[in-house]
Structure formats: C-alpha cells, structure tokens
N, C-alpha and C positions, 0 to 999 in steps of 0.2 A: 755381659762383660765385653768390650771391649776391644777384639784381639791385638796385641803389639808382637813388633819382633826389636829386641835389644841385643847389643853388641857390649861386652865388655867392657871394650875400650872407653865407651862413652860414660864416664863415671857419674854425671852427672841425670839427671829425671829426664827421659827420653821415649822415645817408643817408636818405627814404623808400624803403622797401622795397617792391617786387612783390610778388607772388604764384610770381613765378619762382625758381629757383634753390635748392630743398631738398628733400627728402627724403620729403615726406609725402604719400597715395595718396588717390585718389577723388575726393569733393568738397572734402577738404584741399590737392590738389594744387597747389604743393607747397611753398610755403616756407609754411604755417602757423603761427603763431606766439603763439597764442592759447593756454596753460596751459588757462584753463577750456572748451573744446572739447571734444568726443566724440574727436577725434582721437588718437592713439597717444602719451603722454605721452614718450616717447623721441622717438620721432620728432620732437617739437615741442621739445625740448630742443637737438636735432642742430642743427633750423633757427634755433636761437636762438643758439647756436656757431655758424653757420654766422656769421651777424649781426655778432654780436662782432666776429671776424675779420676783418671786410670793413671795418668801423672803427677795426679795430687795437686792441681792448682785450680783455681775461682773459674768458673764457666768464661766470665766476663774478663779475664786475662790473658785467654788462648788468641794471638792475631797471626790474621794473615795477608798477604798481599794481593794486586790486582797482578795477578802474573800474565806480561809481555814475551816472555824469551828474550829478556835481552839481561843488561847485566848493572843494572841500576840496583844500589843496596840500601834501604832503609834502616837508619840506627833508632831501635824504637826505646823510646820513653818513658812512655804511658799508654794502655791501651785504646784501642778505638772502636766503635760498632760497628758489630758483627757486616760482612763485606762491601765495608767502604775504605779498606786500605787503600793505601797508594800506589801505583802502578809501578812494579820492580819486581824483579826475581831472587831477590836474598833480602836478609833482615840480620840484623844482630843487637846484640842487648849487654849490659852490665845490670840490668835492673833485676833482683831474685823477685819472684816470683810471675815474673813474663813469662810464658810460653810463645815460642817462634814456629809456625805450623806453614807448610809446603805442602801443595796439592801437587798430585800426579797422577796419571795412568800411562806411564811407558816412560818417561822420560825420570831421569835420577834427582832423588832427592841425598841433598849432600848435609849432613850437620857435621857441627863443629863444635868445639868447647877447648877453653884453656882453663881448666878449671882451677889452676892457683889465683890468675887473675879473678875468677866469674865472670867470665865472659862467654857467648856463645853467640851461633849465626849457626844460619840454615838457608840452602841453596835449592832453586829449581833449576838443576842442569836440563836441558834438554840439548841436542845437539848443536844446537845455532848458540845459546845463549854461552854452553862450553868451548866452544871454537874462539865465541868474542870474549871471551875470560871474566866469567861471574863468579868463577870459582876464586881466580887471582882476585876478582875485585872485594869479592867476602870476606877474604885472607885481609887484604889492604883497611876493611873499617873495623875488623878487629882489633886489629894492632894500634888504629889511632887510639880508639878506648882505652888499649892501655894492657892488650894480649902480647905475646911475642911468637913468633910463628915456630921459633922449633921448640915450643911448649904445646904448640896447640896439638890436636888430633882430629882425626876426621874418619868418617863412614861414609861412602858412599849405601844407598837402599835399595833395595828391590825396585828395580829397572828389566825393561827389555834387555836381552840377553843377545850375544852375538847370534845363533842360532836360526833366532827367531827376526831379526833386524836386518831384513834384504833390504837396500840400498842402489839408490842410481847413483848417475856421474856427477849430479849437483854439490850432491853434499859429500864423497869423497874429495873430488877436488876442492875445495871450501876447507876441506880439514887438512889434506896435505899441501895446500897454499899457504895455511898459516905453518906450515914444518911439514918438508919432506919425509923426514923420520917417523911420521906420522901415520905412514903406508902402514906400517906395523899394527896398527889394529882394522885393518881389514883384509876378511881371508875371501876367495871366489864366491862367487854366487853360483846358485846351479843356471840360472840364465845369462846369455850373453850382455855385458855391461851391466851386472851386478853383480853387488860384493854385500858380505856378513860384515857391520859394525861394531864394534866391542864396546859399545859406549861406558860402561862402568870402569872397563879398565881404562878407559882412553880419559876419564874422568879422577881417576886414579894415580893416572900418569903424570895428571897435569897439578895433581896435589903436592905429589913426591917432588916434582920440578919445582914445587913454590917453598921450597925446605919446610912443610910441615913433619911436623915429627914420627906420627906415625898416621897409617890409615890403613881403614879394613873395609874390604868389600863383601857386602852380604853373599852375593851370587844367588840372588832369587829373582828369576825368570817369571817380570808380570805377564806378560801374555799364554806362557804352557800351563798357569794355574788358575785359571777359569773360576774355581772355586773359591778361591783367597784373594783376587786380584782383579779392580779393573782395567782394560786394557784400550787405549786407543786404537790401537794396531790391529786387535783381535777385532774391535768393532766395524774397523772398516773393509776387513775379510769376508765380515759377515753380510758387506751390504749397508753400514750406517745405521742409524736409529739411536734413543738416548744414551747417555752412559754415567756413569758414574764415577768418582775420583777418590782415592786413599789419601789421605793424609799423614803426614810424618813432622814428629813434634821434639823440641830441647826446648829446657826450662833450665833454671835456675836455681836450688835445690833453696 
C-alpha cells in the first residue's frame, strides 16, 4: 500500500506521498515516482499505479509536469502519457476524475482545491519558483476556471524544514528583494553568511497574502526522515549519487 499523508482541510481525494509503499530498488527505494530518474521506468510506472489507486483514480489519469522551477501553470484537460507533460511547475483542473501529481525531494509541494466550484491545482514550490510567484500564478488559473480565491484552501507538504535548509547570500537576497519583510523567515546559520530558510512558511506567507482562505502546513521535515523521505539536500550531504522523488497528488472526487 501505498503510504500518503492527508490534511483535513483538503476535503477533496488527496495524499502526499512517502517514499514507502512501491516497488522500486536501491537508492529509489521504493515508491519513486519521478519518470526522469535513472530508476527503472516500469518500476516507476507500478509506483505511480500504485498512487492512482490509493486515491481512487485510472492509472492513466494521474499527470504530471516537466518541472522547470519557474512559474508556468498548466490547465489540464485531458490526460497525457506518462512523462511527456509540458514544462511548468503547477497544473489545475475542473475535470473530476484528473489527478494533478507534483514531484519532490526538498522543495514544497502546494495543493489546492475550491471544492464548491471542483476545481483544484497543485504547485512545485521550490525556492526560485516561490519567490517568482507560482503559488500566485496557480491561484490566478484557478480563479479563471471559475474558483474564487477566498473559497479556495491550500496545504503546503512535507518540505525541507528551516532547520535543516542552510542557505547562502544568493538566494536570501533574491527573497528579500522581492520584500524586505521577507527577512522574517530567515534565522542565523551557524556559519558565517548563512542563514536557516523557512521555506513552508514563507510558502505559507505568500498564500495568506494572495487572500486564500485558509492554509495548513504539514511541518514534515524531508531531509531529518531518511526513512519516509527522499531528499535532495540529504543526497548531496552525502556526496551525490541517484535519488528518488515523492510525489504528491489532488484529484477530483
């Protein structure tokens, strides 16, 4: 089976996904769900069935994007084979029985749903993509479909965790360039010219600022849970070598 983690809030068929519960060997081990991976393109397909099923929808209904980091959003239609979406970092639907799937290892996966309308969208925050506003732009193709933003609701997912997210001058200044205010999600680093980023809440921050209605943050730290999580951050701790990705899924009931 499977593993997910669900939030309340998200009334609608949902799940962030572990790293548990699929099929795939080694450092993929084992629900990898990453197409562009080194991993065994069957095997990644099983676990993405695997997915489907556990949110109750057609194998062949689960899509996902070529994710860039940037803040291009796809309104999907109708589904497509398996990883040849189009290159964007959010997706959103009116169609029930789409699933909308975001790949990660560190970086936040964001869903949405306004579920009076039936509409939903799912976000690959990561840092760059959240500063150039993929969250606002995800908000923005909902609402064309026919969402309203203080109906909607959001979750931010199991992301790296301030803690664990040391940081140079690059990308603080990058975030409080787009807003000084901004300072507020980073605290000291123990090295000189580094700081701890909060990226969930700063992903959080910037939902509340776009008047959605409500939003909840998991607060599960992918990189301190080795077991449950794969982590980019943790991999290149370790030296680099392959890795594997969770995915995180809204559908349409």
């Amino acid at each position: 089976m499977a593993e997910s983690l669900q939030v309340e809030l998200l009334s609608l068929p949902h799940g962030f996904f572990t790293r548990r519960g699929g099929v795939s060997k080694g450092p993929f081990a084992s629900l990898n769900c990453s197409l562009s991976s080194r991993d065994d393109r069957d095997a990644v397909l099983q676990n993405r069935s695997r997915v489907a099923g556990t949110i109750g929808v057609a194998q062949e209904s689960l899509v996902g994007c070529t994710q860039v980091h940037g803040t291009s959003v796809v309104a999907v239609e109708a589904p497509w084979a398996p990883g040849s979406g189009p290159k964007a970092d959010a997706m959103v639907t009116r169609r029930p029985g789409l699933a909308l799937g975001i790949i990660t290892a560190d970086c936040a996966p964001v869903l949405f749903a306004d579920p009076k309308a039936g509409i939903v969208g799912a976000a690959h925050a990561g840092w760059r993509g959240a500063v150039a506003g993929v969250i606002e732009a995800t908000l923005f193709e909902m609402v064309r479909l026919g969402a309203r933003t203080d109906r909607i609701v959001a979750a931010v997912g199991p992301c790296i965790a301030q803690r664990s997210y040391e940081v140079a001058a690059d990308l603080r200044d990058a975030v409080v360039t787009h807003s000084p205010h901004d300072a507020r999600f980073f605290a000291d680093g123990s090295r000189e010219a580094r700081w701890q980023f909060d990226l969930p809440g700063y992903c959080a921050a910037r939902l509340r600022a776009a008047g959605v209605a409500e939003v909840v943050v998991t607060g599960v730290d992918t990189l301190a849970e080795e077991d449950r999580f794969f982590s980019h951050r943790r991999r290149t701790l370790a030296g680099g070598g392959p890795i594997g990705h969770q995915i995180s899924v809204v559908a349409i009931g």
